[in-house]
Phi, psi and omega in degrees: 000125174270153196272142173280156194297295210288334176291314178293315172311309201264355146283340138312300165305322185300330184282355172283335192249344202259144120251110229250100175253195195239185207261352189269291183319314141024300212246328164305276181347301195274344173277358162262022154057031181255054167085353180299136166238149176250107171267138174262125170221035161280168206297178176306290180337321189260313167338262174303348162301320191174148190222171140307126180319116170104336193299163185222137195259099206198102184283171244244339197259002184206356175316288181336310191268331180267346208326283192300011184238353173246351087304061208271352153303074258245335190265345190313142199261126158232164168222152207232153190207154175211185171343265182261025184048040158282264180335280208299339169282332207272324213280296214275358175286318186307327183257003177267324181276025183247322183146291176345110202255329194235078185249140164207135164298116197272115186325137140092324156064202173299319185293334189281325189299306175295357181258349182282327197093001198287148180288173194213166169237168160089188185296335190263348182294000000 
């Protein structure tokens, strides 16, 4: 998808602000099984074509609103992923001004994961 000039601007910034891991660290977190969620926060649609293995799903269009009511923890470490790690930079500045302190955005998204080799679920699993 190509992306607009104002969009790219605000995502940028965000990332200035973000913390950003790799899809290997990632992976890492989670197998070390100290409480890490891996949030998916693409649309329904992309959800279900395929998702990362283990993700849990709170689309971009509603992160805000359901967050706290689906983590209520604020220190819980999450790392949020979309397509290309665009949503997700936007997502996780968005939940660090919420209170949520060990939020990082996955470089790179779904397209790194799968290019990573990583498991997937879903119709593309």
């Amino acid at each position: 998808m190509e992306h607009t000039e104002g969009f790219l601007k605000l995502v940028e910034e965000a990332r200035r602000r973000i913390h950003e891991i790799s899809v290997e660290q990632t992976r890492e977190r989670l197998q070390a099984d100290e409480g890490a969620r891996l949030i998916d926060v693409r649309e329904d649609r992309e959800w279900e074509a395929g998702h990362a293995a283990g993700a849990e799903h709170l689309g971009k269009g509603v992160i805000e609103r359901d967050i706290e009511r689906l983590i209520p923890d604020k220190s819980t470490e999450l790392i949020l992923y979309c397509g290309g790690g665009y949503r997700s930079a936007l997502a996780a500045e968005t939940l660090q001004r919420m209170g949520y302190y060990d939020v990082s955005s996955m470089a790179g998204g779904w397209k790194a994961w799968q290019e990573a080799g990583a498991p997937v679920e879903g119709d593309q699993g």
